[in-house]
VOBA-1610 file (N, C-alpha, C; in pm, whole numbers, padded with zeros to 5 digits, always signed):
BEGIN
Unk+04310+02091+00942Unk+04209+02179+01001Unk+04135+02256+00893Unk+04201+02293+00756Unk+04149+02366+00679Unk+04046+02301+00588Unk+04072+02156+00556Unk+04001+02053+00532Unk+03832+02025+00578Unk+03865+02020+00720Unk+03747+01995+00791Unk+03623+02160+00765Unk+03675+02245+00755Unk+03617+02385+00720Unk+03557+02389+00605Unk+03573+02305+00511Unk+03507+02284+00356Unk+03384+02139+00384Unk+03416+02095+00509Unk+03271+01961+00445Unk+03189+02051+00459Unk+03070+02012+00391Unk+02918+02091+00414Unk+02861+02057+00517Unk+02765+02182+00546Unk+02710+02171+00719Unk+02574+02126+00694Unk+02567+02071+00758Unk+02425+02021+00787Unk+02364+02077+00908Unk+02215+02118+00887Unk+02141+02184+00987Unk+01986+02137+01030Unk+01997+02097+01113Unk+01846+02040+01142Unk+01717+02165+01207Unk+01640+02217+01132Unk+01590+02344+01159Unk+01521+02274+01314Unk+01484+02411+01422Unk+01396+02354+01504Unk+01257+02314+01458Unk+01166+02219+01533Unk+01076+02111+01527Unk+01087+02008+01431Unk+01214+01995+01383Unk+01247+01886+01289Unk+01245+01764+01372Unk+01208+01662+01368Unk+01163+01500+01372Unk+01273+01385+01332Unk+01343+01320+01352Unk+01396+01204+01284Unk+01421+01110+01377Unk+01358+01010+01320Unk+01361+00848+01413Unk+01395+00754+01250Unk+01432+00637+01312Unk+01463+00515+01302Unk+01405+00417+01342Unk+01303+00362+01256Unk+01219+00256+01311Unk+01298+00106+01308Unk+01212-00023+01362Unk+01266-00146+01380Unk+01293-00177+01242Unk+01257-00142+01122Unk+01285-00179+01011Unk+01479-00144+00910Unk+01476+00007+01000Unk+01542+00024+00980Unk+01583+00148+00894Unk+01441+00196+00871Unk+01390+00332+00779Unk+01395+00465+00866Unk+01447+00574+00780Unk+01443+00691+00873Unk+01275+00743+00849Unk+01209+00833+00966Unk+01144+00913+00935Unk+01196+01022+00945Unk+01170+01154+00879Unk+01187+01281+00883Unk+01062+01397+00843Unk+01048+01436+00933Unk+00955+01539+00939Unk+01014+01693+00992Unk+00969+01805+00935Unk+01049+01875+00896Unk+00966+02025+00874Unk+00923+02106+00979Unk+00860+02237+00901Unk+00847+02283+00777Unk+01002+02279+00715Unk+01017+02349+00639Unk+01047+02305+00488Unk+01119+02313+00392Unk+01124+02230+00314Unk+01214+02159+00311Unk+01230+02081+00249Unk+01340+01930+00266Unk+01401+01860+00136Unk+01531+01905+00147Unk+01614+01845-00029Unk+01681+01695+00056Unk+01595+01619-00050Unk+01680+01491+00003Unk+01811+01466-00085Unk+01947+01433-00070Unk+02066+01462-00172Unk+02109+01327-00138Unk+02099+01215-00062Unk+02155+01075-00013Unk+02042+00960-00036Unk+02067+00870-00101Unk+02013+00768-00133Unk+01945+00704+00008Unk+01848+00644+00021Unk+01836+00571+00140Unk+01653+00522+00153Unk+01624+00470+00234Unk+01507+00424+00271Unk+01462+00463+00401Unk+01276+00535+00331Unk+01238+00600+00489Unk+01088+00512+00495Unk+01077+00522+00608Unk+00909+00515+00662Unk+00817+00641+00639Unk+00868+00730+00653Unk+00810+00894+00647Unk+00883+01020+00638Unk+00841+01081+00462Unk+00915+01232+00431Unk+00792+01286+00445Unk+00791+01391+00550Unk+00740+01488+00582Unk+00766+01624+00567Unk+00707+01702+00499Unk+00704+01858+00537Unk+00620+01954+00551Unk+00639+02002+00657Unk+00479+02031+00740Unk+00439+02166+00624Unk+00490+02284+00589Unk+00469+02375+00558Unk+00512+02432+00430Unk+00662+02320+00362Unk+00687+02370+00263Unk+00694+02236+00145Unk+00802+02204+00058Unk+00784+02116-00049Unk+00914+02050+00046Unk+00898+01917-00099Unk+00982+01798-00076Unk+01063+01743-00204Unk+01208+01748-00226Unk+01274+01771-00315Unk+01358+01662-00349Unk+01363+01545-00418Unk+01450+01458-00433Unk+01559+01480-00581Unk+01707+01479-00554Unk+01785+01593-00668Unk+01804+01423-00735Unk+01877+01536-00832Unk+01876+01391-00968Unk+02025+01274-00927Unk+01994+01161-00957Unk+02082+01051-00933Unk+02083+00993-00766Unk+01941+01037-00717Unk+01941+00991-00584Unk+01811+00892-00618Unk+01844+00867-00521Unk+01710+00720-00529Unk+01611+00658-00443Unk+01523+00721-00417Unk+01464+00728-00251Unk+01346+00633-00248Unk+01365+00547-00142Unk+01199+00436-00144Unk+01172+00460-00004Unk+01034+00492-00002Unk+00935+00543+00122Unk+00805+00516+00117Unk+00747+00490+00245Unk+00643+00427+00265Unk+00532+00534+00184Unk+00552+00649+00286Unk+00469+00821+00293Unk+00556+00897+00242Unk+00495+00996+00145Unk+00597+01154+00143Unk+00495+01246+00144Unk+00485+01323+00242Unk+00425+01454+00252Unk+00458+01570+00245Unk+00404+01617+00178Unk+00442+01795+00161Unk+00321+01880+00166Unk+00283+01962+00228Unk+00209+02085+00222Unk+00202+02156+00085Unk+00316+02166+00013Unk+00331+02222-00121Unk+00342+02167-00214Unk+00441+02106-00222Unk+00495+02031-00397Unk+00589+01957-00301Unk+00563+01851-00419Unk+00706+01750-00401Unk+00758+01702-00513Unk+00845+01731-00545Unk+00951+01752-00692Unk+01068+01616-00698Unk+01078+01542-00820Unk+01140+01465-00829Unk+01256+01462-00948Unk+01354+01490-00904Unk+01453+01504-01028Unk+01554+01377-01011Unk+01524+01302-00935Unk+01603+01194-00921Unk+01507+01037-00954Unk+01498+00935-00845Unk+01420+00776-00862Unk+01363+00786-00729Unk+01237+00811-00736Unk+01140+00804-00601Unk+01049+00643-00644Unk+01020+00585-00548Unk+00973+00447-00521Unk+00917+00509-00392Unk+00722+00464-00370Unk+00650+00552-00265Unk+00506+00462-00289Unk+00480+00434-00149Unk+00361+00376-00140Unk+00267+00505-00161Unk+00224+00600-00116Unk+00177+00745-00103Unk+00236+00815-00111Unk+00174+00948-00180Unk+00267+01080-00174Unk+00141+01185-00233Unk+00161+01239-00057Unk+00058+01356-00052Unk+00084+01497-00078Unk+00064+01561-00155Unk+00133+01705-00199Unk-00034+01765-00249Unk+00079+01886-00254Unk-00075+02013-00359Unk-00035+01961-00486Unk+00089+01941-00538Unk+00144+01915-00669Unk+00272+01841-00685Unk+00251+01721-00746Unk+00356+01622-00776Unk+00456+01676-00928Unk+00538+01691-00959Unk+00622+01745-01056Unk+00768+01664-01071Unk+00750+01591-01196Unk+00847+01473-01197Unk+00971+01580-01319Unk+01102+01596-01276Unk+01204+01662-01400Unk+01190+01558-01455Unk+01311+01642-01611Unk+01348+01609-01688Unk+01479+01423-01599Unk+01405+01329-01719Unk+01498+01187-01686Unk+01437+01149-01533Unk+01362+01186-01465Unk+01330+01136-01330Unk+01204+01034-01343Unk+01250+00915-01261Unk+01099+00813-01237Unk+01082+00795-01113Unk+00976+00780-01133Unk+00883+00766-00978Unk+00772+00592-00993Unk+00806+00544-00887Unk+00700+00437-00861Unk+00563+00460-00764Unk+00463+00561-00797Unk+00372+00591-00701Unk+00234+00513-00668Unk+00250+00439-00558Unk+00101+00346-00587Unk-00013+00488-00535Unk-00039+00507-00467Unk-00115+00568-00441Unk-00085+00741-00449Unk-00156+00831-00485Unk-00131+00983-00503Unk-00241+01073-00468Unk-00208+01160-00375Unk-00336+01264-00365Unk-00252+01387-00392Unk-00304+01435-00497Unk-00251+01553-00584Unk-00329+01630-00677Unk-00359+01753-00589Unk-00439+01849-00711Unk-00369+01904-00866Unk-00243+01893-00872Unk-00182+01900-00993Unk-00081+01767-00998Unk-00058+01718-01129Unk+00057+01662-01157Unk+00097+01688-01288Unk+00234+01740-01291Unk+00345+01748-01377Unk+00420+01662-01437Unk+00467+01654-01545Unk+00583+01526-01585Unk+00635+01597-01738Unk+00798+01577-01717Unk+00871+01644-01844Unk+00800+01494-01932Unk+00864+01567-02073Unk+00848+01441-02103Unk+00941+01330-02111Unk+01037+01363-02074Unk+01138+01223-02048Unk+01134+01155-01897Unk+01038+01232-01858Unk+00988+01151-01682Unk+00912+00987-01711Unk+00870+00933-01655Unk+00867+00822-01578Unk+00691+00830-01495Unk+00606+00761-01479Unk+00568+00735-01356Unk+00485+00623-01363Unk+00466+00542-01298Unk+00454+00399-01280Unk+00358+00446-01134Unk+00222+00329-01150Unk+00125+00364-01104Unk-00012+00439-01059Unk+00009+00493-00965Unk-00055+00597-00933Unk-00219+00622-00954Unk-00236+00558-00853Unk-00380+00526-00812Unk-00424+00632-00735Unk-00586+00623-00743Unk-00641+00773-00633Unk-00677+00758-00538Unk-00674+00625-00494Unk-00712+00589-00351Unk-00697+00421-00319Unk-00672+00382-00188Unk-00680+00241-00155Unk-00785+00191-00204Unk-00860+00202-00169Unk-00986+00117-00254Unk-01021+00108-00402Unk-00946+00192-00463Unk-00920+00194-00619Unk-00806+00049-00658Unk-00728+00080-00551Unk-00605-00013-00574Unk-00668-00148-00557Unk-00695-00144-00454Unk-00717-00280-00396Unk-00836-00362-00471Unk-00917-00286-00587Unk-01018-00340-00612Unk-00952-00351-00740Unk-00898-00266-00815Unk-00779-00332-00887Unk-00728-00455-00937Unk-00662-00517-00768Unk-00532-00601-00776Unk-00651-00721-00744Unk-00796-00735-00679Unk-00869-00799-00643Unk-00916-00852-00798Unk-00969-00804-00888Unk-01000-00803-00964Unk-00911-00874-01076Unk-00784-00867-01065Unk-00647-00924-01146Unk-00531-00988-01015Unk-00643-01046-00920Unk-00541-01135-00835Unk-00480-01252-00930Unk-00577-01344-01030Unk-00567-01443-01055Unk-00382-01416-01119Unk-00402-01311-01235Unk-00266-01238-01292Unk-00161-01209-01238Unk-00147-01170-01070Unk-00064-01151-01043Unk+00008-01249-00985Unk-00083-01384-00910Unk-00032-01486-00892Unk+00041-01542-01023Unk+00020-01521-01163Unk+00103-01596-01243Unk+00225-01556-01256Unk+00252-01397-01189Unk+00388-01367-01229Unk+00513-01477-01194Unk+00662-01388-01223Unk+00716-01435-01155Unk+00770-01398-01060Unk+00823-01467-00936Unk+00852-01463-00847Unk+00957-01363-00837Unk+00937-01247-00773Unk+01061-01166-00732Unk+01106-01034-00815Unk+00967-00988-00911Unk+00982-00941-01022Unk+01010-00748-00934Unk+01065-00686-00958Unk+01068-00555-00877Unk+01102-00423-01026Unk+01085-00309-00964Unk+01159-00213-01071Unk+01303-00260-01109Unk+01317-00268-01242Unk+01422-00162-01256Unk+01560-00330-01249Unk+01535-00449-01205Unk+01555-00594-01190Unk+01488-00693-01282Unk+01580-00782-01300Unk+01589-00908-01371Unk+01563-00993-01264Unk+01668-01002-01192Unk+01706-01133-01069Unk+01567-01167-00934Unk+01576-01235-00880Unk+01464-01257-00842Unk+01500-01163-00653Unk+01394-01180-00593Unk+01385-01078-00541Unk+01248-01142-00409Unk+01197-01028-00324Unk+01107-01068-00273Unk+00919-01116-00310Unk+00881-01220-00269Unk+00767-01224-00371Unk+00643-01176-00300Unk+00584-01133-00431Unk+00519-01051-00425Unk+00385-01090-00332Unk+00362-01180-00330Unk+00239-01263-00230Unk+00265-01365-00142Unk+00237-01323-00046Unk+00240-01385+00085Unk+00319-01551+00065Unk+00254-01647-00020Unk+00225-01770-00064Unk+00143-01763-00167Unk+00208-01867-00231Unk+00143-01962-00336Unk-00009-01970-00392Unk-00052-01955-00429Unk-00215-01976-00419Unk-00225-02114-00517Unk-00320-02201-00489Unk-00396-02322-00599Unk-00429-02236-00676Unk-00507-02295-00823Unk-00577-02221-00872Unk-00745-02312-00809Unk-00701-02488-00775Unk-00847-02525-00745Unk-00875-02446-00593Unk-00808-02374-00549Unk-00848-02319-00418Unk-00959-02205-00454Unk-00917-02126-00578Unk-01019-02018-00632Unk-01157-02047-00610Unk-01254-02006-00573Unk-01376-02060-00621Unk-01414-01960-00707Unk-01488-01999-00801Unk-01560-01965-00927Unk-01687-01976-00914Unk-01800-02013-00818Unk-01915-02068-00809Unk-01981-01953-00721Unk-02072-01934-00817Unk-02144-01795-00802Unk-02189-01755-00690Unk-02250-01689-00583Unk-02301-01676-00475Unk-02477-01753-00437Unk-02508-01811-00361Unk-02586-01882-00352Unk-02695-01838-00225Unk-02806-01771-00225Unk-02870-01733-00114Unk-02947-01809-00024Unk-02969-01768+00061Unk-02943-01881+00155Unk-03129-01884+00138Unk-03168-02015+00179Unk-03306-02036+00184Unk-03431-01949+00270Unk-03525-01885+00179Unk-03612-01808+00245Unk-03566-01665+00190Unk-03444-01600+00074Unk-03399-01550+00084Unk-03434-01472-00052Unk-03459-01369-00101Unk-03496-01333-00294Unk-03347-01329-00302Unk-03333-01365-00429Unk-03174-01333-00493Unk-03092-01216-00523Unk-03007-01192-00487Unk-03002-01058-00490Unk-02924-00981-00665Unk-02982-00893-00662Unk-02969-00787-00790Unk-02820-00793-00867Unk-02805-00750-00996Unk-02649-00787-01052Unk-02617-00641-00941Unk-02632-00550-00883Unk-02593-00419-00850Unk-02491-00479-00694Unk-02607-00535-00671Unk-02561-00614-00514Unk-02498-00741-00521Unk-02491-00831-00619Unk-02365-00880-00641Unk-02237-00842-00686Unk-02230-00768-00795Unk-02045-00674-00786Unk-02101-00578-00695Unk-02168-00564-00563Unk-02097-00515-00482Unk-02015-00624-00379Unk-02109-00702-00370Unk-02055-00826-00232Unk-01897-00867-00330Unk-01908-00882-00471Unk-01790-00952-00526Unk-01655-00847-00458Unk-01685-00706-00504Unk-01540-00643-00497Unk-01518-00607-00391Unk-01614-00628-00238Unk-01592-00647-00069Unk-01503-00758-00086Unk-01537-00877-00115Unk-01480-00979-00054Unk-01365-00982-00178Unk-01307-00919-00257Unk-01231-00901-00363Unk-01118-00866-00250Unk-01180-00718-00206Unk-01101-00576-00163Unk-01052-00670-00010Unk-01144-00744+00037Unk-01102-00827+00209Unk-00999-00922+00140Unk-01027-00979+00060Unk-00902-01091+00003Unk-00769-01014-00005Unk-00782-00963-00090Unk-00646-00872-00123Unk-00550-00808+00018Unk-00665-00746+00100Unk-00569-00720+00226Unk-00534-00818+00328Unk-00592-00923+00331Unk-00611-01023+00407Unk-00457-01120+00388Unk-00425-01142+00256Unk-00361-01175+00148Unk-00214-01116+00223Unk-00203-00993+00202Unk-00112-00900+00228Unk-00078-00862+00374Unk-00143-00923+00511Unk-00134-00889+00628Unk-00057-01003+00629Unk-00113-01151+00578Unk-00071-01340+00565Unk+00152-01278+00616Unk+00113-01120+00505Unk+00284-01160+00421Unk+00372-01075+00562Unk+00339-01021+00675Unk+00348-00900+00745Unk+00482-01026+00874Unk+00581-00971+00857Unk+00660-01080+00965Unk+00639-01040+01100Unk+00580-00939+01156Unk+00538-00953+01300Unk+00413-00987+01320Unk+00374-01019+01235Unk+00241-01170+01295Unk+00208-01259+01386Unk+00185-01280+01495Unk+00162-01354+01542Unk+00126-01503+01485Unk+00160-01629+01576Unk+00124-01744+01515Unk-00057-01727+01530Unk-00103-01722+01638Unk-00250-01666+01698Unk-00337-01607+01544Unk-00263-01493+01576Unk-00342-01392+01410Unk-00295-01476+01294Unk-00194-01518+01268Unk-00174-01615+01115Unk-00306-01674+01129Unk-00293-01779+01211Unk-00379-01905+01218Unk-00564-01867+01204Unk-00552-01748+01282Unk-00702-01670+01234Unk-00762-01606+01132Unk-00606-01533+01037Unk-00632-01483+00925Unk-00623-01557+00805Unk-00534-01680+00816Unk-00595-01823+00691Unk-00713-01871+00738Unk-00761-01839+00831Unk-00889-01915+00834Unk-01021-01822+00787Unk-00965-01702+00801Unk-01102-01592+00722Unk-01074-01592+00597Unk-00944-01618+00520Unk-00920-01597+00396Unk-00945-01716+00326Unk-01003-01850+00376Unk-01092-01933+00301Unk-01210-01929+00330Unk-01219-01835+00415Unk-01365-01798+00391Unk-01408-01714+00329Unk-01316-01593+00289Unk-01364-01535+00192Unk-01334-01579+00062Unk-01241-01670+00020Unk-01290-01730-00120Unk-01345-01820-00119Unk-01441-01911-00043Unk-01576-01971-00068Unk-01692-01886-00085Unk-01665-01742-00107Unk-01758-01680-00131Unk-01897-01711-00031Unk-01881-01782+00052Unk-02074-01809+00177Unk-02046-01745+00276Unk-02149-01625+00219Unk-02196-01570+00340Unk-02212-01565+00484Unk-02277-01725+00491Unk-02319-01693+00623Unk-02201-01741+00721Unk-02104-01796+00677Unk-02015-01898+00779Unk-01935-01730+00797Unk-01923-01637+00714Unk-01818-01563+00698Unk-01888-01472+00806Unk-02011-01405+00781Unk-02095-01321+00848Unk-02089-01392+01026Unk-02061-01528+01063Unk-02076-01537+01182Unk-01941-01531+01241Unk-01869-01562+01157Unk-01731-01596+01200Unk-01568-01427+01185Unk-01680-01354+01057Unk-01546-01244+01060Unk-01533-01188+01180Unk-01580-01147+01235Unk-01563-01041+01362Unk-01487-01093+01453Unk-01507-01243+01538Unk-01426-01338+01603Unk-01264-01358+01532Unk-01279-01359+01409Unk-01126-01392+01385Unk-01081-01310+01392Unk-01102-01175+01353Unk-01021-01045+01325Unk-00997-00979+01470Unk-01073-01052+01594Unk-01039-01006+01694Unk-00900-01061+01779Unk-00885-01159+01691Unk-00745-01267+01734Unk-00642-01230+01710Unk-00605-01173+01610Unk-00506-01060+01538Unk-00469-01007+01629Unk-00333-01015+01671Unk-00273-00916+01778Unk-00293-00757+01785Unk-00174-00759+01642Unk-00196-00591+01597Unk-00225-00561+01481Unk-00355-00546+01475Unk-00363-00476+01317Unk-00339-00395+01261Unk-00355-00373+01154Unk-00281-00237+01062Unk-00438-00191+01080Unk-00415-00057+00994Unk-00492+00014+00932Unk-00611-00031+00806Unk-00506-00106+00717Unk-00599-00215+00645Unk-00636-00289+00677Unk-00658-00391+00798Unk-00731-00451+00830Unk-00826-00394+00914Unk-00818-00285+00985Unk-00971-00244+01039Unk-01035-00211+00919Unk-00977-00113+00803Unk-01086-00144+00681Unk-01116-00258+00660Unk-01075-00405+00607Unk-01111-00468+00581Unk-01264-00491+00670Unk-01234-00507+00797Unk-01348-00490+00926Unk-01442-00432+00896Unk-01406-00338+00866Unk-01525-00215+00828Unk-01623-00249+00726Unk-01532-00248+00596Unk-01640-00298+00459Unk-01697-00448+00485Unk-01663-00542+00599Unk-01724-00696+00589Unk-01871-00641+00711Unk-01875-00555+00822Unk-01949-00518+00872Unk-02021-00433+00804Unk-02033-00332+00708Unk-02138-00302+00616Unk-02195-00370+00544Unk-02134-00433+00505Unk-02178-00579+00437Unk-02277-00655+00488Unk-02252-00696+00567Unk-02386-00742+00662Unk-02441-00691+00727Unk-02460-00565+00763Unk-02555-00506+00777Unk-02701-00504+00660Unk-02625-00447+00553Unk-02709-00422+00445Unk-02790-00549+00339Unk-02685-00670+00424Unk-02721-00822+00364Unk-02852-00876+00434
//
């Protein structure tokens, strides 16, 4: 009995949040501030009002981490996003951040940080830009690992699948400006790349697969017009889309508008 009086208590403040999605990730959202001290994998660290604290020798991979204040890393954070006023990595701590919105960032100097882009469309025009590169890796390459692992792209790519053959206007048409070609290039760069990355998504439908390989050779034939008649129809086949694919939607419909 005297035993049980020494574990530490745990307290879940009121309007605290925690689910368990199909993946298998906790979310936690949380008023107040939040020391994460247990290794594990979330969908969403949230804290509505105060900071977000990962202590040293813990090791946390999450989709989102939000904080209102700071979010402090003295341990191994791995994070698609992480929204704070101020990111602050201790002494010996690494972080894998693809994306960051942060009016300050900190780092001892024996910190770590890997990535950290200022926005999706930074990224994505990025990885569009050095797709050819990342297809050469190898297969399964992750932090912090040797052994092989999950790969990093959907499938395989040819390289004769690439096209290389410049954009071609269609008859009756003036050619358009180098300004308005790297723009159409890093649209259909930025649509490849997510397009690419939905291919890899296991609740896909066979329906949406079969619709989204069929826009994604259309956007590397680079022609316009088959793409301009046909994006809107495929992307409507897609069961459930993410978020990146209504962008994708979005930038192929400005696109032709302005085409």
């Amino acid at each position: 009995m005297e035993d049980e009086r020494n574990f530490p208590t745990m307290i879940i403040p009121s309007g605290t949040d925690i689910s368990v999605n199909e993946h298998g990730q906790l979310s936690i959202k949380t008023p107040g501030n939040l020391v994460i001290q247990n290794s594990g994998s979330y969908s969403l660290i949230e804290s509505g009002s105060g900071s977000v604290r990962v202590d040293p020798g813990v090791k946390v991979e999450a989709v989102s981490v939000q904080a209102a204040d700071s979010c402090y890393v003295a341990g191994e954070l791995t994070a698609w996003r992480v929204k704070a006023r101020k990111i602050t990595l201790e002494k010996g701590a690494m972080a894998y951040i693809m994306l960051q919105e942060a009016e300050q960032l900190e780092l001892d100097r024996t910190a770590r940080l890997v990535g950290n882009f200022a926005s999706d469309k930074e990224l994505y025009l990025m990885l569009g830009r050095f797709s050819r590169q990342l297809r050469q890796l190898p297969d399964g390459i992750k932090p912090g690992t040797e052994g092989p692992a999950e790969p990093f792209l959907p499938r395989e790519v040819e390289e004769s699948e690439v096209s290389e053959e410049p954009f071609v206007a269609p008859d009756g048409e003036s050619d358009p400006s180098d300004e308005e070609m790297q723009e159409r290039q890093e649209v259909l760069s930025l649509a490849r790349v997510i397009i690419e990355r939905e291919l890899g998504r296991k609740t896909l439908g066979d329906q949406g697969r079969a619709a989204l390989e069929e826009l994604l050779e259309l956007v590397r034939s680079g022609d316009l017009e088959p793409l301009g008649k046909s994006y809107a129809y495929l992307l409507s086949q897609v069961e459930s889309g993410s978020g990146d694919l209504d962008h994708a939607r979005e930038m192929l419909t400005r696109l032709f508008a302005s085409s």
